[in-house]
N, C-alpha and C positions, 0 to 999 in steps of 0.2 A: 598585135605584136607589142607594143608598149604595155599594156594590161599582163603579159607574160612577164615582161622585164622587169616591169615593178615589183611584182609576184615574186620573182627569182630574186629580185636585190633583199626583199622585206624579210625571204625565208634564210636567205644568205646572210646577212645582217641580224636577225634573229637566232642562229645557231651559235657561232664565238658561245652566248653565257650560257648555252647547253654544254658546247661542249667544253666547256671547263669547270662543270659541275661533275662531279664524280668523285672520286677518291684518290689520296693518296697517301705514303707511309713517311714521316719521321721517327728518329732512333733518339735513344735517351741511354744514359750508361745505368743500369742496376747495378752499383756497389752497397753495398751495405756499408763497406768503411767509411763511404763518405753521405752515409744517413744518419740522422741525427734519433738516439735510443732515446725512446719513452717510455720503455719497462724490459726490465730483464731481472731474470729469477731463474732456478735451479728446471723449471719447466717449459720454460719458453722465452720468446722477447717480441718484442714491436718498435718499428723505426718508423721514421718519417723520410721520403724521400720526396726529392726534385724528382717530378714529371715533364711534359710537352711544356714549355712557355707556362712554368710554374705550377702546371695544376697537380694538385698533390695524391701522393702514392704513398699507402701505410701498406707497411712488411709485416708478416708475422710468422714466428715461427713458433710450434710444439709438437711436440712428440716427431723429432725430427722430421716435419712433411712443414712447407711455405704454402702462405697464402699473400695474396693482391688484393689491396680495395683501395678502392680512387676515389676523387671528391673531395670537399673541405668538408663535407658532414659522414665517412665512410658507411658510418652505423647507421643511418637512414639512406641510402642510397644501394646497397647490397644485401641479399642472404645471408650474408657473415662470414666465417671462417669458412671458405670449400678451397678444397686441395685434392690432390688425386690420392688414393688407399695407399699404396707402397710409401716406405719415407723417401725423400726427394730434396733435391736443391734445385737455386735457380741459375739461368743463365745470365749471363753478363748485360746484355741488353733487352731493351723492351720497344718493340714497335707496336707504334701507336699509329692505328688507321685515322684518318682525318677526311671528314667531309665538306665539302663547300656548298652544300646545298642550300645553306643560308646565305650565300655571298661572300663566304669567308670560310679558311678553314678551321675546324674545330676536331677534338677527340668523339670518335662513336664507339671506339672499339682497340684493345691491343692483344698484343701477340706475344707473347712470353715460352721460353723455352723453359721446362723442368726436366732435371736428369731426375729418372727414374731408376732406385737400388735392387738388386737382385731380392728376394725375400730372404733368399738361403746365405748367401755370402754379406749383405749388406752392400754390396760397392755398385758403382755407378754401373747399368746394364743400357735401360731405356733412355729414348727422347719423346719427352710429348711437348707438340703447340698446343698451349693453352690460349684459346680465343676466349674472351672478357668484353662482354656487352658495357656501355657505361651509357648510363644513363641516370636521371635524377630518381631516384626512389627504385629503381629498378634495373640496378647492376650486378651481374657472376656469368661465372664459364655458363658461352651457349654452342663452343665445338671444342671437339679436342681430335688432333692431326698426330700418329704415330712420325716421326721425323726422322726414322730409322728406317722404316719397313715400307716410303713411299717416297721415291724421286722428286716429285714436284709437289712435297710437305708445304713448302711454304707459299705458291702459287692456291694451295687450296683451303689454307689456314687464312688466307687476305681475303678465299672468295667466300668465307666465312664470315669474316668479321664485315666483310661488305653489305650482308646484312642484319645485321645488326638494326635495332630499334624495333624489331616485330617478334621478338623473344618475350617471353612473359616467364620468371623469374620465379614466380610461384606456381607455377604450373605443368610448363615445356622441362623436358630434358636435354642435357647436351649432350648434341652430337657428335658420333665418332665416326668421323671421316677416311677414308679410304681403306686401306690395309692397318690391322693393329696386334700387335705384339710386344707393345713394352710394358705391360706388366700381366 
């Protein structure tokens, strides 16, 4: 009986730092007004933005379609420029999944809304969740969530970016998650 109880205390006592490993989402505001521009010309621009507890977010736009790369070195950590085909803008905020698999939490992955334009009219038609792996050397879209055409968009945009870290960037394609119709 004591050999049970200890058993039970050691597994009971053992769980708490499992179960507080897992995931969860902080918000950030995406304004461009208050990013600070590191190039703009007749073809496009790029900003610098506040991310999660500093960690930095460059903008860029051309040929009317936005792109997202995170990190302090963008250009070795991502693909590059990917955006979706139709021209597009971004949504106001940015969730960022955060893991504590280390003991602490940190960015794995975010969640960005782009309005997607009609091709014939130009104007805002679509929504897609764009899910963004982030990792060192190996960050870009590994889902994309139609947000229009699926009730629970953002329940399956988070269960995306949850995993995150087992995408291969040069290799994998991203995924299109449930119903899709926005472009």
């Amino acid at each position: 009986m004591l050999q049970r109880l200890f058993l039970v205390l050691t597994v009971t006592c053992a769980t708490p730092a499992f179960a507080q490993s897992g995931f969860t989402s902080a918000y950030t505001d995406l304004d461009i007004e208050q990013c600070l521009v590191l190039e703009a010309d007749d073809f496009g621009a790029s900003w610098a933005c506040p991310g999660y507890k500093g960690f930095p977010v460059m903008v860029q736009e051309g040929d009317l379609r936005f792109s997202i790369s995170y990190g302090f070195e963008p250009e070795k950590n991502s693909v590059g420029f990917q955006t979706l085909p139709p021209f597009n803008n971004l949504g106001a905020k940015l969730e960022w999944r955060l893991s504590n698999a280390k003991g602490y939490f940190f960015p794995v992955a975010t969640i960005v809304r782009y309005h997607t334009a009609d091709v014939e009219t130009g104007e805002n038609k679509g929504q897609v969740l764009v899910v963004t792996q982030i990792a060192e050397g190996n960050s870009c879209h590994i889902a994309y969530v139609d947000a229009l055409a699926n009730k629970d968009a953002n329940e399956l945009a988070r269960a995306a970016a949850d995993k995150a870290g087992n995408f291969d960037c040069a290799n994998d394609e991203p995924e299109v998650i449930g119903e899709f119709t926005a472009y």
